[in-house]
mmCIF file as Biopython writes it, N, C-alpha, C and O atoms, coordinates in Angstrom:
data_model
#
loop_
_atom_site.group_PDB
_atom_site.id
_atom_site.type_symbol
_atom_site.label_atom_id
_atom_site.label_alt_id
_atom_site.label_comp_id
_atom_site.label_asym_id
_atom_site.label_entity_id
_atom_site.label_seq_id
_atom_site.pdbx_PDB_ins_code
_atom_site.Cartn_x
_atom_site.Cartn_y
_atom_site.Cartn_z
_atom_site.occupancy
_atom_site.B_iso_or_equiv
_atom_site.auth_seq_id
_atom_site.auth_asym_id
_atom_site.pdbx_PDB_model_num
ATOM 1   N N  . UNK A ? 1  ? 18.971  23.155  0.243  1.0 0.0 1  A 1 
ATOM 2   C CA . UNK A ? 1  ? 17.736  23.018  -0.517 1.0 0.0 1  A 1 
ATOM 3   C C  . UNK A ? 1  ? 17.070  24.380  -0.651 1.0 0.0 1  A 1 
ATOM 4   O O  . UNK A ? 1  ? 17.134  25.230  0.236  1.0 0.0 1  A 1 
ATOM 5   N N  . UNK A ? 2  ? 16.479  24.531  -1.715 1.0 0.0 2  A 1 
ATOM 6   C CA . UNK A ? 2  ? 16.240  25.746  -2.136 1.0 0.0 2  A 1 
ATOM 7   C C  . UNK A ? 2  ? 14.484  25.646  -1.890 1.0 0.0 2  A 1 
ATOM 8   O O  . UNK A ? 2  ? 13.975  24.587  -1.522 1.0 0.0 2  A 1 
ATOM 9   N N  . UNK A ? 3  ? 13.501  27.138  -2.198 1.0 0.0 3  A 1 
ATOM 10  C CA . UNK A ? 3  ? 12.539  26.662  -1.536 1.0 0.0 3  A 1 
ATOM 11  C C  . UNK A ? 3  ? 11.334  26.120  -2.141 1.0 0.0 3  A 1 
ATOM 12  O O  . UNK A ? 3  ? 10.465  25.563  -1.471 1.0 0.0 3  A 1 
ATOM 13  N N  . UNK A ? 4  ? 11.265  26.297  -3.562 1.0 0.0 4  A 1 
ATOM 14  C CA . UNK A ? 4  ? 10.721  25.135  -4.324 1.0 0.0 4  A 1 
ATOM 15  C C  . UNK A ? 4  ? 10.560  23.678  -4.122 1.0 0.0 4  A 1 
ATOM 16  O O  . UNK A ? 4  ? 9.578   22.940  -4.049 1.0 0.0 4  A 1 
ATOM 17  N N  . UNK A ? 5  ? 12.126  23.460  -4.040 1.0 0.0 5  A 1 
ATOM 18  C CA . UNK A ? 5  ? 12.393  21.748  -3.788 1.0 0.0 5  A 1 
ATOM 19  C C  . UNK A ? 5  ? 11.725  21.648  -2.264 1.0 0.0 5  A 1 
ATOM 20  O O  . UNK A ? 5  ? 11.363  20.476  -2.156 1.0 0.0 5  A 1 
ATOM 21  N N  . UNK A ? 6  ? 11.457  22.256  -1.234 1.0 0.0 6  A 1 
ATOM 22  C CA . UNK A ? 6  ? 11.596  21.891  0.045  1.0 0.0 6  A 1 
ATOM 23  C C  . UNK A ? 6  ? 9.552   22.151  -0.662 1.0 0.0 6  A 1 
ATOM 24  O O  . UNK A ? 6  ? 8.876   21.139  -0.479 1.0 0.0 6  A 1 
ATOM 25  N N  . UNK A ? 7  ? 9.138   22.801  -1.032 1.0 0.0 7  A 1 
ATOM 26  C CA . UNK A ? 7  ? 7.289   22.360  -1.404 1.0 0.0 7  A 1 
ATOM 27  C C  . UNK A ? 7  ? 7.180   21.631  -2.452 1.0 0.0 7  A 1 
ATOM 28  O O  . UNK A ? 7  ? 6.102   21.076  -2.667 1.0 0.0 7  A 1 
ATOM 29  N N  . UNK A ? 8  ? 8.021   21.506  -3.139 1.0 0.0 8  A 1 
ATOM 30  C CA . UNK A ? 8  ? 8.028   20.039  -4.065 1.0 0.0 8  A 1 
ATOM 31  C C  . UNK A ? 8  ? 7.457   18.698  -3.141 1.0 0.0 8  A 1 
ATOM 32  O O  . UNK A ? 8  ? 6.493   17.942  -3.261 1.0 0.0 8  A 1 
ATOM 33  N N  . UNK A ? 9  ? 8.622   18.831  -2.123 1.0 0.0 9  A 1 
ATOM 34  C CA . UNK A ? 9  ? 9.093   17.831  -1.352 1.0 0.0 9  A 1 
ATOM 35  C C  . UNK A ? 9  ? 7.619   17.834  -0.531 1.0 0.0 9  A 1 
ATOM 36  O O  . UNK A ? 9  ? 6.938   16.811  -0.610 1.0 0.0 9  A 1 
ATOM 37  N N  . UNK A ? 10 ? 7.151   18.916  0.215  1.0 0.0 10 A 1 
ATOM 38  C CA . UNK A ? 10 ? 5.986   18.760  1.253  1.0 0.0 10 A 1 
ATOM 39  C C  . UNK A ? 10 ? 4.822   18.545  0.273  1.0 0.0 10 A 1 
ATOM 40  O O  . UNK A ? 10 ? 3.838   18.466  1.009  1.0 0.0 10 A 1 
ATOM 41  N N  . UNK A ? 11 ? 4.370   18.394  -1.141 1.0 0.0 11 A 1 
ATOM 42  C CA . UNK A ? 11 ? 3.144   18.120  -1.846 1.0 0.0 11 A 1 
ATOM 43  C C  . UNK A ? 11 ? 3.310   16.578  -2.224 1.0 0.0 11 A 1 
ATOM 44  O O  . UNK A ? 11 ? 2.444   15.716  -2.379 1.0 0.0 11 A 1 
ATOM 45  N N  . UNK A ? 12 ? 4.634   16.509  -2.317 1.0 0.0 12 A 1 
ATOM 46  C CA . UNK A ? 12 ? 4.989   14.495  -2.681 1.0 0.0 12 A 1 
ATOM 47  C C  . UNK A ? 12 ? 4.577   14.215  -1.221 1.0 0.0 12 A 1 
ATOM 48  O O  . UNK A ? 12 ? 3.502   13.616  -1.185 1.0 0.0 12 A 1 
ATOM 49  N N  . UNK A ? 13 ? 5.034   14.432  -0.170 1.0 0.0 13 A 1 
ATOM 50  C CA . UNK A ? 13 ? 4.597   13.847  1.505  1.0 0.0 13 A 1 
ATOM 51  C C  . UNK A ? 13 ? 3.246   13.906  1.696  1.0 0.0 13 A 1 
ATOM 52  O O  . UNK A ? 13 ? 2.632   13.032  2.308  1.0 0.0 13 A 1 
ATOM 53  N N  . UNK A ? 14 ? 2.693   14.963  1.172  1.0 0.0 14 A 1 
ATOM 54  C CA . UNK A ? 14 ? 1.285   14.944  1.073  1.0 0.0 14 A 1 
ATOM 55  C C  . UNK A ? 14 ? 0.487   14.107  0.475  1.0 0.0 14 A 1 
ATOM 56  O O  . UNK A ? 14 ? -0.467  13.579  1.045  1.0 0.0 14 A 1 
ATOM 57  N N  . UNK A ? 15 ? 0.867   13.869  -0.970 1.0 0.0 15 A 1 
ATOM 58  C CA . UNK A ? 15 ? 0.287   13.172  -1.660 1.0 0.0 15 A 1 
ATOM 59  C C  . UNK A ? 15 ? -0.006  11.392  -1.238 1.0 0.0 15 A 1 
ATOM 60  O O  . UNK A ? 15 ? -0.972  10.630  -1.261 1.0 0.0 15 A 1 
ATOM 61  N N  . UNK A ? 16 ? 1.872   11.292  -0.756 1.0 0.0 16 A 1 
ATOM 62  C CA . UNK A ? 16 ? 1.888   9.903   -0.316 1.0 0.0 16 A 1 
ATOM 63  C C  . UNK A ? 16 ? 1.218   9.987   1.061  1.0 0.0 16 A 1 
ATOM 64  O O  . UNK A ? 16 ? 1.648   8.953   1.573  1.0 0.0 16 A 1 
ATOM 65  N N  . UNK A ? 17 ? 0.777   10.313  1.581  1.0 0.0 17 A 1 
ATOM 66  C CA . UNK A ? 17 ? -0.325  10.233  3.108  1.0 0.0 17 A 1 
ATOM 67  C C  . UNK A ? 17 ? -1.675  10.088  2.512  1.0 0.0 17 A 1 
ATOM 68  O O  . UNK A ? 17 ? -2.330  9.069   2.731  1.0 0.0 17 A 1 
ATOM 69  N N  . UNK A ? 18 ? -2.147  11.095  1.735  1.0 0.0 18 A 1 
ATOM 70  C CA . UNK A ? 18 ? -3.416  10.738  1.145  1.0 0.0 18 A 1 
ATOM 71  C C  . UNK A ? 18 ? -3.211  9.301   0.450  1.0 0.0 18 A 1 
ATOM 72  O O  . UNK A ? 18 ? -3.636  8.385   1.154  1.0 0.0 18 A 1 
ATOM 73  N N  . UNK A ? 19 ? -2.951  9.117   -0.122 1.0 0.0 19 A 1 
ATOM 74  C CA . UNK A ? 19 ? -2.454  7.936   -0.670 1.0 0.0 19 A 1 
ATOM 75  C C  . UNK A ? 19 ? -2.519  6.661   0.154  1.0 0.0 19 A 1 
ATOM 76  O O  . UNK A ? 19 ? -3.119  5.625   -0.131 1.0 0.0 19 A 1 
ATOM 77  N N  . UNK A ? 20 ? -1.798  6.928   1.214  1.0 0.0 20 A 1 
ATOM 78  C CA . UNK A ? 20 ? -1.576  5.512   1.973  1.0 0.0 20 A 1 
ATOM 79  C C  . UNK A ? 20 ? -3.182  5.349   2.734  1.0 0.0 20 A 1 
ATOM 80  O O  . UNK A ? 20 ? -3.777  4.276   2.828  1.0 0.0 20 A 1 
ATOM 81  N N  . UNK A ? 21 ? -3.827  7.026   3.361  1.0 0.0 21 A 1 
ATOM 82  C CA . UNK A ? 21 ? -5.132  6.729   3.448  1.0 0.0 21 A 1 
ATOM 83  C C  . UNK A ? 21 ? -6.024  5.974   3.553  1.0 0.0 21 A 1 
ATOM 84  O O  . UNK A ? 21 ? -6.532  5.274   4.428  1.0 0.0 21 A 1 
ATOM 85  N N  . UNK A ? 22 ? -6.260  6.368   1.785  1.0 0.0 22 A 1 
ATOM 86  C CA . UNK A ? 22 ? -7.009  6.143   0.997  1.0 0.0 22 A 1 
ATOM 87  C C  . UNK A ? 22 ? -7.073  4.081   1.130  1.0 0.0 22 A 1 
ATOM 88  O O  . UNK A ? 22 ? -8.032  3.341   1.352  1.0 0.0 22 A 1 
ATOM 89  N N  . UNK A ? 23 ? -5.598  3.765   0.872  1.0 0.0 23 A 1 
ATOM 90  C CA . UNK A ? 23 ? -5.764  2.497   0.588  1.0 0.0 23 A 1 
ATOM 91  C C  . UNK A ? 23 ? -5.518  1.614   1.916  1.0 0.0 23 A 1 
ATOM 92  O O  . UNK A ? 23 ? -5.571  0.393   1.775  1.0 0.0 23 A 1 
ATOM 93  N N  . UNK A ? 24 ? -5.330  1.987   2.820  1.0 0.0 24 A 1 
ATOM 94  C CA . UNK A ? 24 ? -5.714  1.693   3.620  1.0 0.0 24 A 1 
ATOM 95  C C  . UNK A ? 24 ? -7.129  1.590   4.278  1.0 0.0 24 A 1 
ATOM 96  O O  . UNK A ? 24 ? -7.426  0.602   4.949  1.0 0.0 24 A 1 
ATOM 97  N N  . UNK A ? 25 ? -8.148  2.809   4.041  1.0 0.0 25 A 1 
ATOM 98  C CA . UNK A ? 25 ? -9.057  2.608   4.031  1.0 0.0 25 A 1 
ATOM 99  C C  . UNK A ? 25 ? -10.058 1.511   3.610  1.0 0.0 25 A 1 
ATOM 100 O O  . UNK A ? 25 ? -10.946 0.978   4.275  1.0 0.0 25 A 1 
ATOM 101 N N  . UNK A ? 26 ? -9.568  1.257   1.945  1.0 0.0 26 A 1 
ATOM 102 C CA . UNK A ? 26 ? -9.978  0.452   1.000  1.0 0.0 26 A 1 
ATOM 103 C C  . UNK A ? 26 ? -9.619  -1.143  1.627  1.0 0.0 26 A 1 
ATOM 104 O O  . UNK A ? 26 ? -10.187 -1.999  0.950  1.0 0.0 26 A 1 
ATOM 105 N N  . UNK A ? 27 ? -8.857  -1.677  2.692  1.0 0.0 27 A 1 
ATOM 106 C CA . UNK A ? 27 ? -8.376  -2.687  3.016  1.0 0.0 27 A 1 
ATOM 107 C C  . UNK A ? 27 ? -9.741  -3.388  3.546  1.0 0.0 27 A 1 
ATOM 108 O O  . UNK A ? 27 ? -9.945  -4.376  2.841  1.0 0.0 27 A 1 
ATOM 109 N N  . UNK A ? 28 ? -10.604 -3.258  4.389  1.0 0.0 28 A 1 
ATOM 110 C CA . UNK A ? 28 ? -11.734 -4.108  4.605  1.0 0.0 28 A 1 
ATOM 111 C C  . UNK A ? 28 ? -12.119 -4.441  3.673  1.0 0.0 28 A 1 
ATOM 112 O O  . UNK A ? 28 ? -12.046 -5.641  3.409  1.0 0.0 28 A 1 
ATOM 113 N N  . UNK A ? 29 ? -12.625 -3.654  2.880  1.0 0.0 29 A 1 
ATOM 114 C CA . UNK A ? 29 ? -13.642 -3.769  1.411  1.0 0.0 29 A 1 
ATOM 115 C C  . UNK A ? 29 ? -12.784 -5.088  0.682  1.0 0.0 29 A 1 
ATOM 116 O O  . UNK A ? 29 ? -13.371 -6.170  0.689  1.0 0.0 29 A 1 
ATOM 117 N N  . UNK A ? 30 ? -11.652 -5.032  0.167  1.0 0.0 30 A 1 
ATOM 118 C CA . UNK A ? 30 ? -11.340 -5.830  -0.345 1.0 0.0 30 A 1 
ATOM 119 C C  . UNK A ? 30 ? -10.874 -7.048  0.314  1.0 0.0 30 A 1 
ATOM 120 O O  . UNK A ? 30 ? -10.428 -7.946  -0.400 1.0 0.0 30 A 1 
ATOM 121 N N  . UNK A ? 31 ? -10.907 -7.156  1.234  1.0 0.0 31 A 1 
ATOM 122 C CA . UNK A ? 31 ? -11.108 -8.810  2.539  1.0 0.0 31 A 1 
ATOM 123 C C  . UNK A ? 31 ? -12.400 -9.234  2.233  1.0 0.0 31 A 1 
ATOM 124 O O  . UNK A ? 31 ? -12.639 -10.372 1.829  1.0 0.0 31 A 1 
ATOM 125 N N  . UNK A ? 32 ? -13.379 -8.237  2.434  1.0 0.0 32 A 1 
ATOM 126 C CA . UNK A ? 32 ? -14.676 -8.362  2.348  1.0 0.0 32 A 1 
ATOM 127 C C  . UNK A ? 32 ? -14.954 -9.086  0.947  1.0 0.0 32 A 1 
ATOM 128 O O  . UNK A ? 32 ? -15.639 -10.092 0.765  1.0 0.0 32 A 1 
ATOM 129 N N  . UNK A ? 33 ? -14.290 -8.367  0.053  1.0 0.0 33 A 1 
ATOM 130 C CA . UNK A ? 33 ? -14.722 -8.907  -1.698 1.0 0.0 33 A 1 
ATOM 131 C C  . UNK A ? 33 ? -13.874 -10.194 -1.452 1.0 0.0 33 A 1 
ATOM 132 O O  . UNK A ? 33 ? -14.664 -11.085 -1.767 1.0 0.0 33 A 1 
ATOM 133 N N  . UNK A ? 34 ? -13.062 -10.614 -1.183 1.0 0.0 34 A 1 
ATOM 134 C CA . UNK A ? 34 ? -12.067 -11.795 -0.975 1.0 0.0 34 A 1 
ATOM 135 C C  . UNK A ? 34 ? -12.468 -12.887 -0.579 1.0 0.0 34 A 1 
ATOM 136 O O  . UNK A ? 34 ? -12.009 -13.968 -0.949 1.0 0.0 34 A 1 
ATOM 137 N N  . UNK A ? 35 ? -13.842 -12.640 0.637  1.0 0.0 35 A 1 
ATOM 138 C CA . UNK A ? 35 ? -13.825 -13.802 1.266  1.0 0.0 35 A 1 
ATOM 139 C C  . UNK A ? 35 ? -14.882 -14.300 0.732  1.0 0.0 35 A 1 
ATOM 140 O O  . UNK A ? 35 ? -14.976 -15.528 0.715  1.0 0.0 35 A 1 
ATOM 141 N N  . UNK A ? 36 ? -15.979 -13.457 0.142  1.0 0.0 36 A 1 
ATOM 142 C CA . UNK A ? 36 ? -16.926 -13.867 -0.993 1.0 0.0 36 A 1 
ATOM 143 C C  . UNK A ? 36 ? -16.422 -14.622 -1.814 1.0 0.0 36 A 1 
ATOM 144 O O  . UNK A ? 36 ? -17.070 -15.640 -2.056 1.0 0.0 36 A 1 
ATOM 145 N N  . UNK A ? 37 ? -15.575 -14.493 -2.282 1.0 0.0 37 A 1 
ATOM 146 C CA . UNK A ? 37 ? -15.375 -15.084 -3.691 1.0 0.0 37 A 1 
ATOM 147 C C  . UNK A ? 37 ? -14.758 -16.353 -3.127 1.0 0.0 37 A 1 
ATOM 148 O O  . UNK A ? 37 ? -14.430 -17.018 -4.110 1.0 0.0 37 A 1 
ATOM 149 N N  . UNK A ? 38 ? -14.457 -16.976 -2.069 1.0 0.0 38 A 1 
ATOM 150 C CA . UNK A ? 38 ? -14.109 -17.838 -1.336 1.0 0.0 38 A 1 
ATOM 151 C C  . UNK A ? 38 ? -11.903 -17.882 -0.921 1.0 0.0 38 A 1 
ATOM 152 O O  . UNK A ? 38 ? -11.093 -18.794 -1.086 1.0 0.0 38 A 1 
ATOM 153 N N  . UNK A ? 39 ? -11.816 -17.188 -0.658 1.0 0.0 39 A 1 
ATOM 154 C CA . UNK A ? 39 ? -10.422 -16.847 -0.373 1.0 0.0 39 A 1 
ATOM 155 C C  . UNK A ? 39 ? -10.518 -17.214 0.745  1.0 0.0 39 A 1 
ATOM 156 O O  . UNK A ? 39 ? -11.709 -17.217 1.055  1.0 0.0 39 A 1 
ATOM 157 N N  . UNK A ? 40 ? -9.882  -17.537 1.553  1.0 0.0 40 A 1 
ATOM 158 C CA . UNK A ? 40 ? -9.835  -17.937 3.164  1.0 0.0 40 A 1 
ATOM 159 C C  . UNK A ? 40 ? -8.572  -17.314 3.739  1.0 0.0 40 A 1 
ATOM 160 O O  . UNK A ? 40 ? -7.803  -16.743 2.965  1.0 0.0 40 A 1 
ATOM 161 N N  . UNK A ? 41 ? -8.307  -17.379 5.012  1.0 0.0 41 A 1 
ATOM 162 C CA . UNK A ? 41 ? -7.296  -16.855 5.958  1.0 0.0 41 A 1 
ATOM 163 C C  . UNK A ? 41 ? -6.347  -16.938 5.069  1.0 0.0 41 A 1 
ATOM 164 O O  . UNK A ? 41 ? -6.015  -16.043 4.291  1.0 0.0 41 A 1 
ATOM 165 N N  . UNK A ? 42 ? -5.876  -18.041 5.162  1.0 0.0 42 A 1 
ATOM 166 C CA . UNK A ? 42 ? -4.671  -18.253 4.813  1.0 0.0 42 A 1 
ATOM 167 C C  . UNK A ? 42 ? -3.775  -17.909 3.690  1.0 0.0 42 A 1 
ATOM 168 O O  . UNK A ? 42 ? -2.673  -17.360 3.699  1.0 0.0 42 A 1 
ATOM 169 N N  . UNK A ? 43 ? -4.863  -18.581 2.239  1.0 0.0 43 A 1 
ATOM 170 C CA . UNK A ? 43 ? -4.545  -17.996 0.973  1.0 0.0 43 A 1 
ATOM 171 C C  . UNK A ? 43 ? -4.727  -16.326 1.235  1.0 0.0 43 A 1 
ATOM 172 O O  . UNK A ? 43 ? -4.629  -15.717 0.169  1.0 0.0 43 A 1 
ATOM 173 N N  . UNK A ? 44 ? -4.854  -15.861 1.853  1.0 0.0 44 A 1 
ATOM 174 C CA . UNK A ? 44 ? -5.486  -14.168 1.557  1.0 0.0 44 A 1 
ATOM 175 C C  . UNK A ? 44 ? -3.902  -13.555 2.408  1.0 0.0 44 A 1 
ATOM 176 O O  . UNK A ? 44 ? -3.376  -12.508 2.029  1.0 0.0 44 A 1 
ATOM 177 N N  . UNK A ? 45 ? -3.254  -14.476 3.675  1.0 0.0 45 A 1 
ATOM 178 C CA . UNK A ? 45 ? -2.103  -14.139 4.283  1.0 0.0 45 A 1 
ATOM 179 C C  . UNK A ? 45 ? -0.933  -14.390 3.377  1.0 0.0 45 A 1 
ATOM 180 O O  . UNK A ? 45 ? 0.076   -13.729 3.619  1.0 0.0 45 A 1 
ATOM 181 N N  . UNK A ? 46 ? -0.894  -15.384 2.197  1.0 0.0 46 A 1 
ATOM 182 C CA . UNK A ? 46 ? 0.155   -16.016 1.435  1.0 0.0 46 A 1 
ATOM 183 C C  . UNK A ? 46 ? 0.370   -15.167 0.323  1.0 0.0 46 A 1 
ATOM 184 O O  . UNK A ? 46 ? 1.405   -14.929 -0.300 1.0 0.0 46 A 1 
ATOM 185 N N  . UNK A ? 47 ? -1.189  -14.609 0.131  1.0 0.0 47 A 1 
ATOM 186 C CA . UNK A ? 47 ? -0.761  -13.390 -1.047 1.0 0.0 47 A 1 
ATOM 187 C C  . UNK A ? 47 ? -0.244  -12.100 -0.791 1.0 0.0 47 A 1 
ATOM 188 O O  . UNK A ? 47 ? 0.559   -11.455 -1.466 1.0 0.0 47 A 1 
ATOM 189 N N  . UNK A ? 48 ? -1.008  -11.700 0.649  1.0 0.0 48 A 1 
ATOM 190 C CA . UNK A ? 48 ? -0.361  -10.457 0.624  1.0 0.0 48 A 1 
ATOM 191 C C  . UNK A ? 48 ? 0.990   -10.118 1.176  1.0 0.0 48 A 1 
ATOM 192 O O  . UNK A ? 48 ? 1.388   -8.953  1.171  1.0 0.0 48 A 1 
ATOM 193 N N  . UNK A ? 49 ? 1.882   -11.353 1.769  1.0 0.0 49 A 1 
ATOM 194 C CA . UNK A ? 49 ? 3.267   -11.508 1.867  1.0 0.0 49 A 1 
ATOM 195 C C  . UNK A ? 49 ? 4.004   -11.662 0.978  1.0 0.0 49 A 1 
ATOM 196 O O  . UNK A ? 49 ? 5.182   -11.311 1.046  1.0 0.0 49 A 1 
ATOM 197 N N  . UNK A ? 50 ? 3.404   -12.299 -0.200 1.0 0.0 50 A 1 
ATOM 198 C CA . UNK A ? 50 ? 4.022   -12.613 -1.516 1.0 0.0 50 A 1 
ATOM 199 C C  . UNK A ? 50 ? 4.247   -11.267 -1.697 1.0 0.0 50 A 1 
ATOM 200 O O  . UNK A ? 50 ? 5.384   -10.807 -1.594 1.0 0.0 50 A 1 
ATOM 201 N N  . UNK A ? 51 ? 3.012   -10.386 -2.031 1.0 0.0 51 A 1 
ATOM 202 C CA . UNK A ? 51 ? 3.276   -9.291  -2.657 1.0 0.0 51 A 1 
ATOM 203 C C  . UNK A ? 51 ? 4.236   -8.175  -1.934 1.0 0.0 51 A 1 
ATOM 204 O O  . UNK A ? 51 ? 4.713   -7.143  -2.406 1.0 0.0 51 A 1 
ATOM 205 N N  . UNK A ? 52 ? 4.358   -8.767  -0.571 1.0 0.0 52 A 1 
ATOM 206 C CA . UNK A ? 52 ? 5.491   -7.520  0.368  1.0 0.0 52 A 1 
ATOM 207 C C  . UNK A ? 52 ? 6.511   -8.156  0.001  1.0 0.0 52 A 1 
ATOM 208 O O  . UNK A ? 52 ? 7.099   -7.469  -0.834 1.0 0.0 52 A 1 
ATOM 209 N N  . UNK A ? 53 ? 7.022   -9.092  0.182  1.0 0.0 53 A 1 
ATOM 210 C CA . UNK A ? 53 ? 8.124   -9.805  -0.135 1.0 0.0 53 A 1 
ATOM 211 C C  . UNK A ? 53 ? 8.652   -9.135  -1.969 1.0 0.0 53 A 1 
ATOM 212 O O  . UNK A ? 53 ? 9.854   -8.908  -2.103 1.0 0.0 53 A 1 
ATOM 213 N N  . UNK A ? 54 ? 7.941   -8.940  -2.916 1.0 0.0 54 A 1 
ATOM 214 C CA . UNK A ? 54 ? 8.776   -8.597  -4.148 1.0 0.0 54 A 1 
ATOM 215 C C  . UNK A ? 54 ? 8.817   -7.105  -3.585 1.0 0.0 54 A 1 
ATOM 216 O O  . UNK A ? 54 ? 9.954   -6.635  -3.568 1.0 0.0 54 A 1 
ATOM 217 N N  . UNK A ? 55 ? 7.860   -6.314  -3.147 1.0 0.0 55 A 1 
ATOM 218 C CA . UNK A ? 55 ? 8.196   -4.884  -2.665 1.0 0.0 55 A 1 
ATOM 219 C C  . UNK A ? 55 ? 9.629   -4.661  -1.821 1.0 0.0 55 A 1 
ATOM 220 O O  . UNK A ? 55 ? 10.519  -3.839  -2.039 1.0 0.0 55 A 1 
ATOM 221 N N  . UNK A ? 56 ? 9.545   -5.557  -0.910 1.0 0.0 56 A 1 
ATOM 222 C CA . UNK A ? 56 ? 10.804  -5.655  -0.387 1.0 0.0 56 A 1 
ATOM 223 C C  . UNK A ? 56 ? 11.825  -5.715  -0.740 1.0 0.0 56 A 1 
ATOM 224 O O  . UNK A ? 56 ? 12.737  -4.978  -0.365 1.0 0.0 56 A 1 
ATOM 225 N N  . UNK A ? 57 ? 11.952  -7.070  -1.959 1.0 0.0 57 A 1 
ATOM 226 C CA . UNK A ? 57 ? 12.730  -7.647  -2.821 1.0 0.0 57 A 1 
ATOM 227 C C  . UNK A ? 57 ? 13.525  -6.241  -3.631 1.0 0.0 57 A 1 
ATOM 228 O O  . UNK A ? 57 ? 14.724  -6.009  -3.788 1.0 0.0 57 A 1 
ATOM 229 N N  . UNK A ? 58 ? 12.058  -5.302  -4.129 1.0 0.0 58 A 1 
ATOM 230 C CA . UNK A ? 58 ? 12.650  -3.968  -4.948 1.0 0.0 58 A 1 
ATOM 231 C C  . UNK A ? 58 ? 13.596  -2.966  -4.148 1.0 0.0 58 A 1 
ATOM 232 O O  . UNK A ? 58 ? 14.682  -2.506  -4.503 1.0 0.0 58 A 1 
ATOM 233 N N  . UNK A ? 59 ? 12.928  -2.768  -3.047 1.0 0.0 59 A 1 
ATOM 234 C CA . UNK A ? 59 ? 13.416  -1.803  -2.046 1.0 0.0 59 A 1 
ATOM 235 C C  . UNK A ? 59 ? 14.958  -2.335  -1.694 1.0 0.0 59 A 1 
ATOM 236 O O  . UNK A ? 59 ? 15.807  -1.613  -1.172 1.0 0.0 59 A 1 
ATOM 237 N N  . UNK A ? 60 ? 15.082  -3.166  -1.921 1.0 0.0 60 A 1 
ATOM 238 C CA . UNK A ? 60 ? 16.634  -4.332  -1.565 1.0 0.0 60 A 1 
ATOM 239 C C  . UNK A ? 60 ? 18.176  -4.098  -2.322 1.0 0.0 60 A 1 
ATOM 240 O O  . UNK A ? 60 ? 19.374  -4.134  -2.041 1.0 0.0 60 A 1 
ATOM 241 N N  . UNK A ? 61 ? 17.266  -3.835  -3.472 1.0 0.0 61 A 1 
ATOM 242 C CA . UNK A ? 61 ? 18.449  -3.667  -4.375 1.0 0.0 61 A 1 
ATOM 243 C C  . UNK A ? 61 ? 18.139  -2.302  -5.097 1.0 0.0 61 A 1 
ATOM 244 O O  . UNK A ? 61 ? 18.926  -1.850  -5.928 1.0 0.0 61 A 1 
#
């Protein structure tokens, strides 16, 4: 690897950390907006497995 690609590579790692952060951060807030609107445990556990499950699903094949 040449040394472009190798700070290519460390500003994408960067980016995806800020990134994961960020939305991680954002994870109360939107429980919070969720349970207002009347979402409960369960439906709120069924969606966000749904949605790992097709991530997964991608990552799979």
């Amino acid at each position: 690897m040449n040394h472009s690609s190798i700070d290519s590579a460390n500003k994408q790692g960067f980016a995806f950390a800020i990134g994961a952060a960020l939305l991680f951060s954002c994870k109360p807030i939107i429980i919070k907006w969720a349970y207002n609107y009347g979402i409960d445990v369960v439906n709120s556990i069924k969606r966000t497995f749904l949605c790992d499950l097709y991530f997964f699903q991608q990552k799979a094949h």
